[in-house]
NURO-454497 format. One record per atom (N, C-alpha, C): x, y, z. Coordinates in steps of 0.001 Angstrom, whole numbers, plus 524288, in hexadecimal, padded with zeros to 5 digits. Atoms other than C-alpha are relative to their C-alpha. Last residue first. Layout:
    px    py    pz
     X     Y     Z
...
END
This chain:
    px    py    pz
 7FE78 7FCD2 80225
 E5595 0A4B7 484E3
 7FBCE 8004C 7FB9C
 7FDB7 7FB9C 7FC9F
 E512E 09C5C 48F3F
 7FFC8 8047B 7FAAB
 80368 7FEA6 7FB4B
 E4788 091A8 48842
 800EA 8057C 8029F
 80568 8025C 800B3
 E4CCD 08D9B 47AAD
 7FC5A 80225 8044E
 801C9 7FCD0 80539
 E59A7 094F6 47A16
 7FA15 7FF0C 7FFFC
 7FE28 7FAD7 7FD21
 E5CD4 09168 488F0
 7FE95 800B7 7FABA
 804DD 7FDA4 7FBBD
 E56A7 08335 48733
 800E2 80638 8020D
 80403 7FE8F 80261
 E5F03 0812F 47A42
 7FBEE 80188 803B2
 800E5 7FB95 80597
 E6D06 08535 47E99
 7F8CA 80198 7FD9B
 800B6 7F96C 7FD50
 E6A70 07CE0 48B64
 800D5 804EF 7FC42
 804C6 7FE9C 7FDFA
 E6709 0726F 482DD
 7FF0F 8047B 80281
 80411 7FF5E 80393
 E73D3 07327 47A14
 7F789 80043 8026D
 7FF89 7FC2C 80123
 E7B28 0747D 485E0
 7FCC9 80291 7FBB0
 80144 7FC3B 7FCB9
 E771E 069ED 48BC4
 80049 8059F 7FE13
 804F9 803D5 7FEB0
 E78DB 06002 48099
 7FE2C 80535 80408
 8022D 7FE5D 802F4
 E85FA 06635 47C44
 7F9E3 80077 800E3
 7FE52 7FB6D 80179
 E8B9A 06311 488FF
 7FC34 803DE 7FDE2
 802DC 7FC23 7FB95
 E8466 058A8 48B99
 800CF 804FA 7FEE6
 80470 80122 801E8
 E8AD9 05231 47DD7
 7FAF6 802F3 805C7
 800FB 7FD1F 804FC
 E9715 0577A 4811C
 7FA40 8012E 7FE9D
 805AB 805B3 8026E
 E961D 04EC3 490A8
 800A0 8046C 7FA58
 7FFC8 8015F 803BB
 EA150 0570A 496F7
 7FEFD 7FCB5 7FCD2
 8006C 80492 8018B
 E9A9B 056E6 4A38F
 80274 7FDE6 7FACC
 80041 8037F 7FABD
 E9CE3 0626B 4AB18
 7FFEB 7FB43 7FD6B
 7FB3D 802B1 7FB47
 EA596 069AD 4A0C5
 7FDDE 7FEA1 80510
 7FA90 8001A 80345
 E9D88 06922 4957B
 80334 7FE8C 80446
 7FE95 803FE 80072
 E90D0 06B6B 49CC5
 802B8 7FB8E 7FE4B
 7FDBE 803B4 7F915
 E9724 076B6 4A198
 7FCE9 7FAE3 7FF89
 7FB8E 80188 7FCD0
 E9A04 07AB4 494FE
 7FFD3 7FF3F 804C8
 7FC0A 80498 8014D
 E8D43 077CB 48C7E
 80455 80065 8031C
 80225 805FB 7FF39
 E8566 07EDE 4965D
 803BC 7FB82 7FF07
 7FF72 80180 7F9DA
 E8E7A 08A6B 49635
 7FE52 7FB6E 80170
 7FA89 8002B 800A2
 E8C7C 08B03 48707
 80223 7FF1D 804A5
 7FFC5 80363 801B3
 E7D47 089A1 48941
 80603 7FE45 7FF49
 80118 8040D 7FD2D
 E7D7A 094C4 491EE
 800EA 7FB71 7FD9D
 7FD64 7FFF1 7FB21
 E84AE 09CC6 4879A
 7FF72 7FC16 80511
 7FD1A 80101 80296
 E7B87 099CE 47B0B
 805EF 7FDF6 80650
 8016D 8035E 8003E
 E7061 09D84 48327
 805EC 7FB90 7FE5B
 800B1 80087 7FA59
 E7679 0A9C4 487B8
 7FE30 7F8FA 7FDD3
 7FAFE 802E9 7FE14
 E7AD3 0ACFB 47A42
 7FFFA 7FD02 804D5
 7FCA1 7FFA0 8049F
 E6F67 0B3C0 471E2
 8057F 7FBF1 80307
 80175 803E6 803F4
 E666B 0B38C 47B4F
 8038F 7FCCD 7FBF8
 7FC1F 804FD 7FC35
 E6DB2 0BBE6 4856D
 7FE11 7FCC0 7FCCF
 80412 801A7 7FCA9
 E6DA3 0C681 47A48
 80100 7FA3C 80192
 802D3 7FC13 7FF27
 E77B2 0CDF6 472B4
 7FA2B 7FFA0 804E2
 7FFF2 7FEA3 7FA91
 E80D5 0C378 473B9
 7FBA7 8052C 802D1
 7FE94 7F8BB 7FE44
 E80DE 0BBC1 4692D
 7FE01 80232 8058D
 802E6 7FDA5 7FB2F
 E8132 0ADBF 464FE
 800B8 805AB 800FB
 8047F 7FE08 80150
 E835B 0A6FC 45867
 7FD14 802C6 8049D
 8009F 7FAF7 8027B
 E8F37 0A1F4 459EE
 7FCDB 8044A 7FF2C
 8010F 7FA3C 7FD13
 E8F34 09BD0 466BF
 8010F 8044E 7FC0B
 80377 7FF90 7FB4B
 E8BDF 08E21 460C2
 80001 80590 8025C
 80418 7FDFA 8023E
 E9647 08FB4 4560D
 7F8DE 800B3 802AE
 80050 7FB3B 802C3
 EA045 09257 45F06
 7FBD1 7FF30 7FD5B
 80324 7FD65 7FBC7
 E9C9B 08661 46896
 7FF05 8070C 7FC15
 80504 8009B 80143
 E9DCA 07DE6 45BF2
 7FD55 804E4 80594
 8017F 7FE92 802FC
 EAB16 08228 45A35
 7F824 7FEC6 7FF09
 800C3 7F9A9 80127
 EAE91 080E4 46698
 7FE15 803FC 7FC02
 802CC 7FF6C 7FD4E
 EAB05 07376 4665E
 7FF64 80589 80151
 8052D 80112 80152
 EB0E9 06F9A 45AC1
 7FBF0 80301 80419
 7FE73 7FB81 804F8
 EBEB7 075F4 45E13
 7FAB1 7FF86 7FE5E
 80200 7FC26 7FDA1
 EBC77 06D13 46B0F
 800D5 80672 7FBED
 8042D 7FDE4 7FDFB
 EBA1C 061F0 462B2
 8008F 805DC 802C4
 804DB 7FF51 803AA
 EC498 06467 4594C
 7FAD1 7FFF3 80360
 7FFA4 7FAF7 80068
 ED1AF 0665D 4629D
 7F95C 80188 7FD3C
 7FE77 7FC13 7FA40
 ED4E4 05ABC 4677A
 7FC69 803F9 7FF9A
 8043A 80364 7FD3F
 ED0A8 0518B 45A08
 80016 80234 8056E
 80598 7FF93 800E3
 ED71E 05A8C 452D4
 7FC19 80063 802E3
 80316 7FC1D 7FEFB
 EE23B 0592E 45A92
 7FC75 80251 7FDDE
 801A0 7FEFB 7FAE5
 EE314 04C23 459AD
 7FF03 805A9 8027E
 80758 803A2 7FF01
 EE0C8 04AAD 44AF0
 7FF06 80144 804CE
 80343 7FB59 8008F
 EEC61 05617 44A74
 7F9A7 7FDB5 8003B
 80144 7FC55 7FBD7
 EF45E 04BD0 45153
 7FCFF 803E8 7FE9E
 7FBDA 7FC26 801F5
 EF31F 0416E 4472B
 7FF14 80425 80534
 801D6 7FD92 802ED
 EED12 03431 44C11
 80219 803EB 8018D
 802CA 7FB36 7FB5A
 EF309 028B7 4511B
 7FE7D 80350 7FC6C
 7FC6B 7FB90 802C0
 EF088 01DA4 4471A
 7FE46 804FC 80500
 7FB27 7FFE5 7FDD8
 EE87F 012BE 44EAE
 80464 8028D 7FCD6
 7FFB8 800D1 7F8D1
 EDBC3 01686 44F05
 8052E 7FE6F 8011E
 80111 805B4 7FC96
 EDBB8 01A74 4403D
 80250 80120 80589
 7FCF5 801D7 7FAAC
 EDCC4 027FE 43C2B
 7FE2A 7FBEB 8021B
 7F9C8 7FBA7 80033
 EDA83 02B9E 42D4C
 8034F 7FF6D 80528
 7FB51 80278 80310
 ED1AB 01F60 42C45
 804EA 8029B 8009E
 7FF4D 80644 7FE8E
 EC918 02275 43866
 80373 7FD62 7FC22
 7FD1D 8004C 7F9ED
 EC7F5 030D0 435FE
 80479 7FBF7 8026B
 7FB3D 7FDE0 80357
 EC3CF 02DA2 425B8
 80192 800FA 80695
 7FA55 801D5 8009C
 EB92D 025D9 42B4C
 803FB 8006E 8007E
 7FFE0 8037C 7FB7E
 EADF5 02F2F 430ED
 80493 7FB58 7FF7F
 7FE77 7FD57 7FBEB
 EB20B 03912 426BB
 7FF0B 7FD6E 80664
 7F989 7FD59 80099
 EB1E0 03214 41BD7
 80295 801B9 804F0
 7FBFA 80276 7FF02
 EA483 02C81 41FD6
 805AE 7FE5F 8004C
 80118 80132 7FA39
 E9DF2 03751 420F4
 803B8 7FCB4 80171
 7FC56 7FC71 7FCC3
 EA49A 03B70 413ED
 7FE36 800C8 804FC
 7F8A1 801F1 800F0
 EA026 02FD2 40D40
 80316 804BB 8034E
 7FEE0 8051A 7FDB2
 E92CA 030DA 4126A
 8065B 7FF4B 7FF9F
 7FEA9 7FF23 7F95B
 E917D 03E03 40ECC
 8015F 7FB9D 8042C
 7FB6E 7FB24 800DA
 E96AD 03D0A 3FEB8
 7FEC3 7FF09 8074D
 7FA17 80208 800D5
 E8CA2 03093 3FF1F
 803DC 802C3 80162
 800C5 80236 7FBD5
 E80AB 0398B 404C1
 8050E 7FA1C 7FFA8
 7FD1E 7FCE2 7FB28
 E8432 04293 3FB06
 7FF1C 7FC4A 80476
 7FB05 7FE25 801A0
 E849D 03A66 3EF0B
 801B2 802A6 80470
 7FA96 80375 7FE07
 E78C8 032AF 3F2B6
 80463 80179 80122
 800F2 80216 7FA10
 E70BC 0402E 3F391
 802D9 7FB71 801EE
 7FD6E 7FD79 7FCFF
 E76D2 0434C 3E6D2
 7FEC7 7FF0D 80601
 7F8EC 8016B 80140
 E7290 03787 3E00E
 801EA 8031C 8050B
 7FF01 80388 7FCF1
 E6333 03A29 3E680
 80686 7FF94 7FF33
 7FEBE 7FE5B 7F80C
 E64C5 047C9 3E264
 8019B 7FC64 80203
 7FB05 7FDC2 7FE7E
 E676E 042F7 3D38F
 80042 80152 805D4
END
């Protein structure tokens, strides 16, 4: 019986990987314009994403000691000015995520 069920779920995820990598591409073909709430979705969602990932990143911090936030802080400065000298994302993140870990790992 496991093995069954082990088919059973790895069928059920395939089909809804692939549901969801399709189903986009049938509901809006390349040449049907597409609905205005698709476009502002599509406006509005990364930077709704991105804030939302910065919130859960600075949840967990406090202030009682420079430990506690200072690291967190530099690294948040990092990511925005290498944000707005080069807007490279992937540097971005990339820098920021190192300078997060050599200030927890070494400084702090």
């Amino acid at each position: 019986m496991p093995d069954t069920h082990d088919y059973i779920l790895l069928g059920v995820i395939a089909a809804g990987t692939a549901a969801t990598r399709f189903l986009p591409f049938l509901l809006f073909p390349a040449g049907r314009k597409k609905p205005r709430w698709l476009l502002r979705l599509s406006n509005v969602l990364p930077s709704a994403a991105i804030a939302m990932l910065v919130v859960y990143c600075l949840k967990g911090i406090y202030f009682t000691k420079p430990q506690g936030f200072l690291p967190e802080l530099i690294a948040l400065v990092v990511v925005s000015l290498l944000h707005l000298w080069k807007r490279q994302p992937l540097l971005s993140i990339g820098g920021g995520t190192i300078c997060y870990m050599i200030l927890v790992q070494q400084v702090f």
